[in-house]
N, C-alpha and C positions, 0 to 999 in steps of 0.2 A: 152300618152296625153301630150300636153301643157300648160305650167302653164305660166298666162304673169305679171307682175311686169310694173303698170305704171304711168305715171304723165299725170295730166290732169290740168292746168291754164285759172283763168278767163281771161287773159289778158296778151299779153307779158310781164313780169315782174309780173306781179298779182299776186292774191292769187292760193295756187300750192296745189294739191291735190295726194298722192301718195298711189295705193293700187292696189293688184292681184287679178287675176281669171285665171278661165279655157277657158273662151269664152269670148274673148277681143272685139268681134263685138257686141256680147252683152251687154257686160255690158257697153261699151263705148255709146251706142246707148241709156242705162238706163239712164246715166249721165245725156246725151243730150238733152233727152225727159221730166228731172225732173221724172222718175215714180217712186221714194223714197223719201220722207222725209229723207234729208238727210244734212251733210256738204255740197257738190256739191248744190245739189236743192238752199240752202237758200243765198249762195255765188256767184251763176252764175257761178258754174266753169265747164265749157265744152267741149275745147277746150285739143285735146290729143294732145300733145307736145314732147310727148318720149313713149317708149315701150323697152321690154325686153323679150324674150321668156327663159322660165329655162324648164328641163327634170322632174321634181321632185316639189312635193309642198311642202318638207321641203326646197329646195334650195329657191323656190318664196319668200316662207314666211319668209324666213333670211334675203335675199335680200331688200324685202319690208320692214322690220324693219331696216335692217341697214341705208337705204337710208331717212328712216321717222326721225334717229337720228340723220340724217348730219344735216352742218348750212344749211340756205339759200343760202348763197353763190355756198358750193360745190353741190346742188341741179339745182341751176340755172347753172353752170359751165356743170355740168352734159348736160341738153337739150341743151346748146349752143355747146357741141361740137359736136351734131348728128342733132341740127336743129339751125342754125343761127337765122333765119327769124321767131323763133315761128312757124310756119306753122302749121296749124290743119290738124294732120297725118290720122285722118280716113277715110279717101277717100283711102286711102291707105293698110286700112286694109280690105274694104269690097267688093274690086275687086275681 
């Protein structure tokens, strides 16, 4: 199985939202859709901006935490050096 690690922004530069699962078309599409009372739902944040596939859900969950205690900065550094443009990645993961 696939464990994924990711960041989801309302906005380029916006508010940034970082967390895993097992099924990234899923739960990206939950975000999307608002179907949780949630961070995301109340902030508009929808837009997937980065992704990470790990082997293991203790690697996700390390990874998740350790990226949840970076600054802003090395988070934002982070999506800009695998998507310049912010681009919403999930067209790209539900091919």
């Amino acid at each position: 199985m696939t464990y994924w690690v990711y960041i989801l922004a309302s906005h380029p530069g916006g508010t940034l939202y970082v967390g895993v699962t097992n099924d990234l078309v899923r739960r990206i599409y939950e975000h999307r859709e608002g179907l949780a009372e949630s961070f995301t739902k109340r902030y508009h944040i929808k837009t997937l901006v980065y992704f990470e596939a790990h082997d293991t859900i203790a690697v996700a969950l390390q990874r998740e935490k350790n990226i949840k205690h970076w600054s802003r900065e090395w988070k934002i550094d982070l999506i800009v050096a695998g998507n310049p443009e912010w681009r919403d990645l999930y067209d790209e993961i539900v091919r």
